[in-house]
Backbone as XML, in Angstrom:
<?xml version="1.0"?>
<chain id="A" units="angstrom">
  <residue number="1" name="UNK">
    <atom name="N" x="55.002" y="-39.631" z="-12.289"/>
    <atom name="CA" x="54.211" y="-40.084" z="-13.402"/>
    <atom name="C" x="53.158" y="-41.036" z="-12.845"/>
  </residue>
  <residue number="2" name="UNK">
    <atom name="N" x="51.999" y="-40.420" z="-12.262"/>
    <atom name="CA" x="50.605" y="-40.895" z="-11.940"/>
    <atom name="C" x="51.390" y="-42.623" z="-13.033"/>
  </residue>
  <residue number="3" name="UNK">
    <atom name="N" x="50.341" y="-42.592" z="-13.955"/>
    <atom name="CA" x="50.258" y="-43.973" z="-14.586"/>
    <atom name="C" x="51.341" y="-44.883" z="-15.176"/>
  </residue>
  <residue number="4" name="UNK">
    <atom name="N" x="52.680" y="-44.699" z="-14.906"/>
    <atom name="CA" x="53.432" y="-45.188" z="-15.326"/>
    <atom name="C" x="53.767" y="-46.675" z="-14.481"/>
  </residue>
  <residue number="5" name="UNK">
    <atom name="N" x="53.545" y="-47.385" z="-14.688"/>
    <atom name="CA" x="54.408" y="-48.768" z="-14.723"/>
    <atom name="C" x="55.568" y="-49.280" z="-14.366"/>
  </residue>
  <residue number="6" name="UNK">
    <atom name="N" x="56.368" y="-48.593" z="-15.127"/>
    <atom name="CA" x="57.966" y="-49.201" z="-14.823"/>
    <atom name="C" x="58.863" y="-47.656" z="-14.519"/>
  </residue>
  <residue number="7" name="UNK">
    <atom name="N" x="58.937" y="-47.665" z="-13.334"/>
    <atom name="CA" x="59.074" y="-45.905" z="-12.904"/>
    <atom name="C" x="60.406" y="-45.845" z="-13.571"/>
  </residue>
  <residue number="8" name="UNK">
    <atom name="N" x="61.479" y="-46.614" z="-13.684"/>
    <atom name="CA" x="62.825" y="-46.561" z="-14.273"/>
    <atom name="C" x="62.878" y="-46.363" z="-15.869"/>
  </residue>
  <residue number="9" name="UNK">
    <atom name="N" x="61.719" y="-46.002" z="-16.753"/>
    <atom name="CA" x="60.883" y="-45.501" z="-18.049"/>
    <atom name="C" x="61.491" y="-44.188" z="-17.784"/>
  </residue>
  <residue number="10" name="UNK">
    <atom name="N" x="62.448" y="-43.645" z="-18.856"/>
    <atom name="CA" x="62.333" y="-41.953" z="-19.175"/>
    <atom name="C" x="61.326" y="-41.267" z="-19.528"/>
  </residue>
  <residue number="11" name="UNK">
    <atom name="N" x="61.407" y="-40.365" z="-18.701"/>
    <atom name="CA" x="59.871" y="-39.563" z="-18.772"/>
    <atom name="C" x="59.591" y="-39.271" z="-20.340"/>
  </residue>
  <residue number="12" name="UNK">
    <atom name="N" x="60.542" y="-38.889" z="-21.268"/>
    <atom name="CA" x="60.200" y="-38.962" z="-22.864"/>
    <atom name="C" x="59.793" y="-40.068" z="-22.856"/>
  </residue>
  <residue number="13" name="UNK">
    <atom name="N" x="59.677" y="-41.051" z="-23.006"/>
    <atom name="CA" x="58.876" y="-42.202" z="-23.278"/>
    <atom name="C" x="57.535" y="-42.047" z="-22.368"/>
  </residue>
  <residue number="14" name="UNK">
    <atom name="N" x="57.215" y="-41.211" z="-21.541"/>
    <atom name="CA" x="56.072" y="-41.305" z="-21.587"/>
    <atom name="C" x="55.057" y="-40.141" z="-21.406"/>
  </residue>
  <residue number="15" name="UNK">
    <atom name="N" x="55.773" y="-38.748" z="-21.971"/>
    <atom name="CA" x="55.098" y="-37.763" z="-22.333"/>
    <atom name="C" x="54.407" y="-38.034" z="-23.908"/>
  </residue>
  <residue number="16" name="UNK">
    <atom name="N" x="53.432" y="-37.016" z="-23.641"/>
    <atom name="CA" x="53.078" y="-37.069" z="-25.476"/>
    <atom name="C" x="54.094" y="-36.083" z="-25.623"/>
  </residue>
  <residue number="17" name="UNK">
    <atom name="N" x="54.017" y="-35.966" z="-27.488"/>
    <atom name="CA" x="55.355" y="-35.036" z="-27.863"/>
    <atom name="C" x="54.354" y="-34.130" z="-28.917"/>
  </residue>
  <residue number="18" name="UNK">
    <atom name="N" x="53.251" y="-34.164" z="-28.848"/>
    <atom name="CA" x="51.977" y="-33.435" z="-29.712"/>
    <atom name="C" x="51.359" y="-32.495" z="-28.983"/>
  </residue>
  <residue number="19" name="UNK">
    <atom name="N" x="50.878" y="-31.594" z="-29.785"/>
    <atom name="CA" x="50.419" y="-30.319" z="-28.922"/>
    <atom name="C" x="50.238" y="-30.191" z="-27.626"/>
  </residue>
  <residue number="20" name="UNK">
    <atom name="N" x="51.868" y="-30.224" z="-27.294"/>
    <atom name="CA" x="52.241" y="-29.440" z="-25.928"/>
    <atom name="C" x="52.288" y="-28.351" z="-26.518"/>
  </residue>
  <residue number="21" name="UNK">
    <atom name="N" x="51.812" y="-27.524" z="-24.892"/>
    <atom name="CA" x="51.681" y="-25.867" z="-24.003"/>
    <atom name="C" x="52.719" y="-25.765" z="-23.576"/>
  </residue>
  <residue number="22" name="UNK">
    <atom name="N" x="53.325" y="-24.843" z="-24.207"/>
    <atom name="CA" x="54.587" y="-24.125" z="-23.319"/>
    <atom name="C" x="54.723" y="-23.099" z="-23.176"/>
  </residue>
  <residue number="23" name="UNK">
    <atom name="N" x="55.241" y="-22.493" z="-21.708"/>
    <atom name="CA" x="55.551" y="-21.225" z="-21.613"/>
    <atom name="C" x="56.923" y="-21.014" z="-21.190"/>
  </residue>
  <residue number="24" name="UNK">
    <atom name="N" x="57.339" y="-19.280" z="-21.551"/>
    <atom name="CA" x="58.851" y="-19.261" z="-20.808"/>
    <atom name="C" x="58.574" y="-19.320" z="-19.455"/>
  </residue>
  <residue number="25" name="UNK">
    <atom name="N" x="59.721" y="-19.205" z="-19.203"/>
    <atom name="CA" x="60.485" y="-19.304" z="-17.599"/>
    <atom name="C" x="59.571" y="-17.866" z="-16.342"/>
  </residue>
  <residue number="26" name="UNK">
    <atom name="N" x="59.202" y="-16.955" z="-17.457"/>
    <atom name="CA" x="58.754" y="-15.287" z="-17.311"/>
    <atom name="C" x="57.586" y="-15.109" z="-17.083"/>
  </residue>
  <residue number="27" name="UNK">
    <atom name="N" x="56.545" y="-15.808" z="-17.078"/>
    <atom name="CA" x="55.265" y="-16.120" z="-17.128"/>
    <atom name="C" x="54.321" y="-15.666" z="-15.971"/>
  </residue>
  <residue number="28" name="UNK">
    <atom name="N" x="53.328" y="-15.084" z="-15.415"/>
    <atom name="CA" x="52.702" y="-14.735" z="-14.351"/>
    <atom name="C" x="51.737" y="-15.621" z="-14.145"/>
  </residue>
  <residue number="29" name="UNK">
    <atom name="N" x="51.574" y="-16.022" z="-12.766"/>
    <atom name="CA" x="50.724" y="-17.431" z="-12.370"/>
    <atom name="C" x="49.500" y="-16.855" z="-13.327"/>
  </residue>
  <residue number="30" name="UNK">
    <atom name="N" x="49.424" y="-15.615" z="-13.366"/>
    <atom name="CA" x="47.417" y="-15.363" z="-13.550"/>
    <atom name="C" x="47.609" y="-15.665" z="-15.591"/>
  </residue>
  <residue number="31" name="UNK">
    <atom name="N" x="48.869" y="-15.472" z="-15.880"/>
    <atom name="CA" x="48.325" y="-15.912" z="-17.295"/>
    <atom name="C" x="48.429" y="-17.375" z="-17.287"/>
  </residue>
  <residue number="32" name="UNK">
    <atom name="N" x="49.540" y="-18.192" z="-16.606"/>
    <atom name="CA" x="49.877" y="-19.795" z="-16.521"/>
    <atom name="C" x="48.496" y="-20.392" z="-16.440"/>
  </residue>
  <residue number="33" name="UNK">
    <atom name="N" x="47.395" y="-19.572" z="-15.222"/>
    <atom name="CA" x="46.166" y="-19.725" z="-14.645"/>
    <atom name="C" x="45.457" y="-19.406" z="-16.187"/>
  </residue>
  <residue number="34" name="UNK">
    <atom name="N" x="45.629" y="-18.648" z="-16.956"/>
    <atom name="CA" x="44.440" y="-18.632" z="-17.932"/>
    <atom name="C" x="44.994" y="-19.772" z="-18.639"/>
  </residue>
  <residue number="35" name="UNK">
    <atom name="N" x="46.025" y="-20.078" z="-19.293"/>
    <atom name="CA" x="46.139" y="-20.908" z="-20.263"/>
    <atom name="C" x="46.094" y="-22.571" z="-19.628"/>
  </residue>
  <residue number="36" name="UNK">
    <atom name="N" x="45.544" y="-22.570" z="-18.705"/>
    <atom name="CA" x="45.438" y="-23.780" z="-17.654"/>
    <atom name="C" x="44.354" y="-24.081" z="-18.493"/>
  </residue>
  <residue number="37" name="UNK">
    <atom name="N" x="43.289" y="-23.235" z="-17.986"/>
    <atom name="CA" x="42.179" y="-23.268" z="-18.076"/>
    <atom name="C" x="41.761" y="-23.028" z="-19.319"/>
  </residue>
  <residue number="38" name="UNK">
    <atom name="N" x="42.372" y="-22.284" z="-20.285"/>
    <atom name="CA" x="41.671" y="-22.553" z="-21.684"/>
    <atom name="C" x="42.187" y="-23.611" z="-22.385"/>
  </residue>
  <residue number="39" name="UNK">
    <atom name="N" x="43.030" y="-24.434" z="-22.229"/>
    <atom name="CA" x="43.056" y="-25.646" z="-22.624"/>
    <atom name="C" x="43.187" y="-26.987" z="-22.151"/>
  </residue>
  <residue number="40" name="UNK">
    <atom name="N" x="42.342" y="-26.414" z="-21.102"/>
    <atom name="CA" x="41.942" y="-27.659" z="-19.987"/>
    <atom name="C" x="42.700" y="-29.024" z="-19.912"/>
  </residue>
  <residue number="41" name="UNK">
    <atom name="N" x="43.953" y="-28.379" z="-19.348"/>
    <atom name="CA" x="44.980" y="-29.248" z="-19.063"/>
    <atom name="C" x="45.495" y="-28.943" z="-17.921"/>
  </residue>
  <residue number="42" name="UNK">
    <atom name="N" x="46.545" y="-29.828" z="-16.973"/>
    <atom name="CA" x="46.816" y="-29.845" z="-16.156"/>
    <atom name="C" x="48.021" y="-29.257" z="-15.699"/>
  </residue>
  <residue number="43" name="UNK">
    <atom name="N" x="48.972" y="-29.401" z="-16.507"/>
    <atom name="CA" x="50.184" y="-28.993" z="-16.538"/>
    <atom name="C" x="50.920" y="-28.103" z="-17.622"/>
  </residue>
  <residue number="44" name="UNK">
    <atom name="N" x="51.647" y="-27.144" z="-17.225"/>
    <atom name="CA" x="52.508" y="-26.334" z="-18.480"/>
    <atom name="C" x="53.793" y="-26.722" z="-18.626"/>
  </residue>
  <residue number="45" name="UNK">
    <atom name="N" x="54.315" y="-27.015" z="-19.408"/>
    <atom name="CA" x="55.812" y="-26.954" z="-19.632"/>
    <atom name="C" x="56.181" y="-26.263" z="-19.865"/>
  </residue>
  <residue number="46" name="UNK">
    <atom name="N" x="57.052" y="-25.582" z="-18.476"/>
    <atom name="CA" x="58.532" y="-24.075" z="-18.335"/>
    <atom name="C" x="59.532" y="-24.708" z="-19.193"/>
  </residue>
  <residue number="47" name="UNK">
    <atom name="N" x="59.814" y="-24.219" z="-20.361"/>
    <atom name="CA" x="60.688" y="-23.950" z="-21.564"/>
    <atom name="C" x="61.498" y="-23.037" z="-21.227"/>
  </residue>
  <residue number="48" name="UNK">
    <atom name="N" x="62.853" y="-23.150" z="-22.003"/>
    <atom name="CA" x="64.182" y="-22.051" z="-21.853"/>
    <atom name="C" x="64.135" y="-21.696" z="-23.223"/>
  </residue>
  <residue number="49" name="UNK">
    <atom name="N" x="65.226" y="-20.775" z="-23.247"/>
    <atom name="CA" x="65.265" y="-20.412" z="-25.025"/>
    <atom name="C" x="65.580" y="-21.240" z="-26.213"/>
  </residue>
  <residue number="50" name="UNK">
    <atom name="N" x="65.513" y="-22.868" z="-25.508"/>
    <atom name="CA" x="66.554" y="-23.698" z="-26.630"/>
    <atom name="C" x="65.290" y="-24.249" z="-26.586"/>
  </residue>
  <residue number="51" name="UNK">
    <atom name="N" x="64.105" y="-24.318" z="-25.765"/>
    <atom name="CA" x="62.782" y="-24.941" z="-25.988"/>
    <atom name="C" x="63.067" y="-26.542" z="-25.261"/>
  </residue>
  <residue number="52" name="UNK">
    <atom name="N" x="64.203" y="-26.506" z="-24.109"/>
    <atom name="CA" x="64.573" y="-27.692" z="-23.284"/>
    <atom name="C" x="63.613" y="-26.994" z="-22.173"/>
  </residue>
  <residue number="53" name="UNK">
    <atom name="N" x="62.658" y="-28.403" z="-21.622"/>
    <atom name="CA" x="62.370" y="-28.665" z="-20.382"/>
    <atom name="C" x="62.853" y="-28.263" z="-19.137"/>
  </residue>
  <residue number="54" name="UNK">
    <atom name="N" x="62.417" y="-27.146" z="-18.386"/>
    <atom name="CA" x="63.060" y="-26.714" z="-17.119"/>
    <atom name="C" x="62.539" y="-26.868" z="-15.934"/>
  </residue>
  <residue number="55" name="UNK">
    <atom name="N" x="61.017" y="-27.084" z="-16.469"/>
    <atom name="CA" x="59.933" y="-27.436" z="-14.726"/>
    <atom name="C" x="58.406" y="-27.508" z="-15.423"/>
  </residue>
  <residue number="56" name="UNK">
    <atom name="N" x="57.403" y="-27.701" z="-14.465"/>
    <atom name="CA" x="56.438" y="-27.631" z="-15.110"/>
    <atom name="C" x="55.635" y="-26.847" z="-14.079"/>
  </residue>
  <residue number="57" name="UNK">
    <atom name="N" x="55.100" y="-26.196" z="-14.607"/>
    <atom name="CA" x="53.434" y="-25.666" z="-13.418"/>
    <atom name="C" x="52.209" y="-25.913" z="-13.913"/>
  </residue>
  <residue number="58" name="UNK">
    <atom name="N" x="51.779" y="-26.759" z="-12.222"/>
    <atom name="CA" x="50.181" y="-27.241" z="-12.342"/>
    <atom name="C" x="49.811" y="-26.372" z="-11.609"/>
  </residue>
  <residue number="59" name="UNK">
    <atom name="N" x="48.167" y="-27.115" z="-12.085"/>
    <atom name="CA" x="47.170" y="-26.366" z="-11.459"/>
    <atom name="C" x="47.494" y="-26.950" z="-9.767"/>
  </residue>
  <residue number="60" name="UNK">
    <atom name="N" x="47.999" y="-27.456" z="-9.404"/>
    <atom name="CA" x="48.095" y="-27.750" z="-7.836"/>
    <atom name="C" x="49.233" y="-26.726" z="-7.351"/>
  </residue>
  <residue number="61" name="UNK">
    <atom name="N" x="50.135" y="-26.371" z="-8.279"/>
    <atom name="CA" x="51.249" y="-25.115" z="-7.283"/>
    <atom name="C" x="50.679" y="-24.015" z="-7.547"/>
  </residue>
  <residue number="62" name="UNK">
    <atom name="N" x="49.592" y="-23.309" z="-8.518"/>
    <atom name="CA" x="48.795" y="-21.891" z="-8.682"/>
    <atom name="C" x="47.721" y="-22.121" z="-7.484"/>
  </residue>
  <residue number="63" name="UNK">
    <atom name="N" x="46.985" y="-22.997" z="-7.020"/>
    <atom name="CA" x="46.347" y="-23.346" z="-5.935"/>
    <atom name="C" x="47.143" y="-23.329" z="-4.154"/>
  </residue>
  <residue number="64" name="UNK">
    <atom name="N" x="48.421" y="-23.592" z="-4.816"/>
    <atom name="CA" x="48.966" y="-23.490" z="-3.291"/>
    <atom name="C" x="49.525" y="-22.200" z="-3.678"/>
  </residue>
  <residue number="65" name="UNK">
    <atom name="N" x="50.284" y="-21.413" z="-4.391"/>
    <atom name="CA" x="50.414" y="-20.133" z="-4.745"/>
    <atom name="C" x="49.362" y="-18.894" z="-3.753"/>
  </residue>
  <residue number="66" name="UNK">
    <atom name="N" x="48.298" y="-19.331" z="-4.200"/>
    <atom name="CA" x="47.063" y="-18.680" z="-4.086"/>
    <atom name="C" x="46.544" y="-18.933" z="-2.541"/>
  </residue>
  <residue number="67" name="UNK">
    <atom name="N" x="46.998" y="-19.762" z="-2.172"/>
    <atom name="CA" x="46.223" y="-20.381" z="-0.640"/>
    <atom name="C" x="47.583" y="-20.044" z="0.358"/>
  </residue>
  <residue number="68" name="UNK">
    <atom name="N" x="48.723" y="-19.916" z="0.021"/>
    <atom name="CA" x="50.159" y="-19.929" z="0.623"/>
    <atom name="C" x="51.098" y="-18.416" z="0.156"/>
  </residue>
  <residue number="69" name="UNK">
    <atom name="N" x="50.165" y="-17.635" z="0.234"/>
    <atom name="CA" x="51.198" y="-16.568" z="-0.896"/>
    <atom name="C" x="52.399" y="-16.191" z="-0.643"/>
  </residue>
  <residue number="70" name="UNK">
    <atom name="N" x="52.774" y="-16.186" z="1.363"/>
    <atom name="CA" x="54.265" y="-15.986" z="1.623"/>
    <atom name="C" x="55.096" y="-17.202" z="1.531"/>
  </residue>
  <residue number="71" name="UNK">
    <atom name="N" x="54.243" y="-18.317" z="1.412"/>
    <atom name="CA" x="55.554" y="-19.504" z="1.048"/>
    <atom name="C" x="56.680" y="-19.439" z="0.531"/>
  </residue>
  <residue number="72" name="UNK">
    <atom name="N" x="57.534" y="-20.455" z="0.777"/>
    <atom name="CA" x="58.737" y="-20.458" z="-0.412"/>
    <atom name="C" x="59.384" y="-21.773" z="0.537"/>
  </residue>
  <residue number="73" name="UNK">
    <atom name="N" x="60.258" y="-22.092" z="-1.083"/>
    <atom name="CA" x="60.718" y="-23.723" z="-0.623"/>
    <atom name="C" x="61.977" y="-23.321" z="-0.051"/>
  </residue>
  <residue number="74" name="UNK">
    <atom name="N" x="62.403" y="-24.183" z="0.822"/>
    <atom name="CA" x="63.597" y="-23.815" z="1.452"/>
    <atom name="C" x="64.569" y="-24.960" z="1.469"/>
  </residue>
</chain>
């Protein structure tokens, strides 16, 4: 959390809880990549079927995606 203050703050306390972007878990970087970009935001929130928080993808892992394509975390 770039601007946070008191890092020991739950991240709910310092997300907004208003028109968030979410996508499922199923998602292809190139649509994650459009809906980046049409609502010129930074980050998506990967949702499960209960609509709980599972990860997020930025525009910085579709960039290393794209620049790294055989990567993988190990």
């Amino acid at each position: 959390m770039r601007f946070a203050k008191n890092l020991q703050q739950k991240v709910s306390t310092l997300m907004t809880k208003n028109n968030l972007v979410t996508v499922s878990e199923d998602i292809s970087m190139d649509n994650a990549q459009k809906l980046l970009h049409e609502h010129r935001i930074e980050k998506l929130l990967v949702v499960d079927k209960n609509f709980k928080c599972v990860g997020l993808i930025t525009v910085k892992d579709i960039e290393k995606a794209e620049k790294f394509p055989f990567a993988s975390k190990g």
